[in-house]
N, C-alpha and C positions, 0 to 999 in steps of 0.2 A: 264755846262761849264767845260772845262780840260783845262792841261797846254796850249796847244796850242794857245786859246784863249788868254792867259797872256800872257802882253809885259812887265811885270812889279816885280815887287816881289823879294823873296828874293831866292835863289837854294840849295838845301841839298849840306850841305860840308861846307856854309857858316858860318862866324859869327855870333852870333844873336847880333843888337848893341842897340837891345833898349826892358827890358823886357817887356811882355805884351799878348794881346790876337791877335794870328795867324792864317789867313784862311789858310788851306792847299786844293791845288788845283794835282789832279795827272793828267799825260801824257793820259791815256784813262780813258773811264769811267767803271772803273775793282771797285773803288772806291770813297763813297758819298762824297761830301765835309764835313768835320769836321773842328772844330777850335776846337785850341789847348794854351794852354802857355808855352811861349819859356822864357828862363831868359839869361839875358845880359851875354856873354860871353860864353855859349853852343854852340856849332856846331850843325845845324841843323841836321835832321837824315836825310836817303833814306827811299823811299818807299821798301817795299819787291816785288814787283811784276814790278816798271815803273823807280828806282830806283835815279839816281841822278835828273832824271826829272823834280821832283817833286817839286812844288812852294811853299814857303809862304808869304803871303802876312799880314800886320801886319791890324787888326782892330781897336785896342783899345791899347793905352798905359798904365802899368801898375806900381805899383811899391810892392816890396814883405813888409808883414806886419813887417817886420822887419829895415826897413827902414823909417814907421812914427812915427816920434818925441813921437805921444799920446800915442802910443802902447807899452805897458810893459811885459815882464813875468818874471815871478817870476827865479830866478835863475838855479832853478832845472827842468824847463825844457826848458830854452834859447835855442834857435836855434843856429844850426850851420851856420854862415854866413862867 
């Protein structure tokens, strides 16, 4: 399947508005479908080859481990969030 196919999804250049796991669909088939994780607030990228064409489409909603309440680390190596 390639973009063409897709009436849906989300376009490179865009916002990403929900982090989590991303199908990426390109304009021909120059490349396999892969998914990816996009985080809330990234601009999506271009393809290098089919460039802003390129779709994604969200699978799975995520959230970063820095963000569940159970999850701790230790001071010295806290994330930068």
């Amino acid at each position: 399947m390639n973009v063409s196919e897709i009436n849906f999804g989300t376009s490179a250049g865009e916002t990403v508005t929900e982090t989590g796991l991303y199908r990426v669909f390109h304009d021909a088939n120059h490349a396999t479908v892969k998914d990816v994780v996009c985080l809330k607030g990234e601009t999506l990228p271009q393809c290098v080859q089919c460039g802003s064409k390129v779709k994604f489409v969200l699978q799975k909603r995520l959230i970063h481990a820095s963000q569940y309440a159970r999850l701790v680390w230790p001071p010295e190596v806290r994330p930068k969030t």
